[in-house]
N, C-alpha and C positions, 0 to 999 in steps of 0.2 A: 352342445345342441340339445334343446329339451322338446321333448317329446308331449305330444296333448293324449291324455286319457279315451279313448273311446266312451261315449255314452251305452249306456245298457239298455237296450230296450224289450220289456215285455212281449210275447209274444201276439198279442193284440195290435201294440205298437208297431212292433217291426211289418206286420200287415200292412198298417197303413202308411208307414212311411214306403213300402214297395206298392203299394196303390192295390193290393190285392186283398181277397178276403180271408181270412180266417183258416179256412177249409183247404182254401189254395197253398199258403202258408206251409203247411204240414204235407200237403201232397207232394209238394216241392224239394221237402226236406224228406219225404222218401223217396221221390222217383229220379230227384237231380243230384249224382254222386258229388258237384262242385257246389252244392248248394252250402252257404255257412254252416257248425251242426252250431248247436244250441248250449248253451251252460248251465246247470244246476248248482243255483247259490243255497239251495235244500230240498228237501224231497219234494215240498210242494211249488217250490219259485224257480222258474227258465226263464232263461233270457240269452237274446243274442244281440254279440257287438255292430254298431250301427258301421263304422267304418269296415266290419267286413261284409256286412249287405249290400254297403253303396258299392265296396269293390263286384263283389258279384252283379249287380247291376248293372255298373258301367260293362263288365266285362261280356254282360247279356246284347248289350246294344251294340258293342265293338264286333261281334257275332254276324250281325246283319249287313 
């Protein structure tokens, strides 16, 4: 079975692919304990996996 890679997306990016902004992003990632956490590829570059935002996404809508 093979497996596909997750895309990495900047934290700008992951904003928009969740339709939110910037600010919201980070509030997210503090105030929601199931919220994906982030990666550091170096001190100055984060990024988080798309496949675990779309999960937390879908899992925001399954909610309602």
């Amino acid at each position: 079975m093979q497996t596909q890679a997750s895309k990495s997306l900047r934290p700008k990016q992951a904003a928009e692919f969740l339709g939110i902004g910037l600010s919201s992003l980070w509030r997210k990632l503090k105030d929601e304990p199931t919220f994906p956490r982030p990666r550091k590829l170096s001190e100055r570059v984060t990024y988080f996996l798309e496949s675990e935002l779309a999960d937390w996404r879908d899992s925001q809508s399954a909610r309602f």
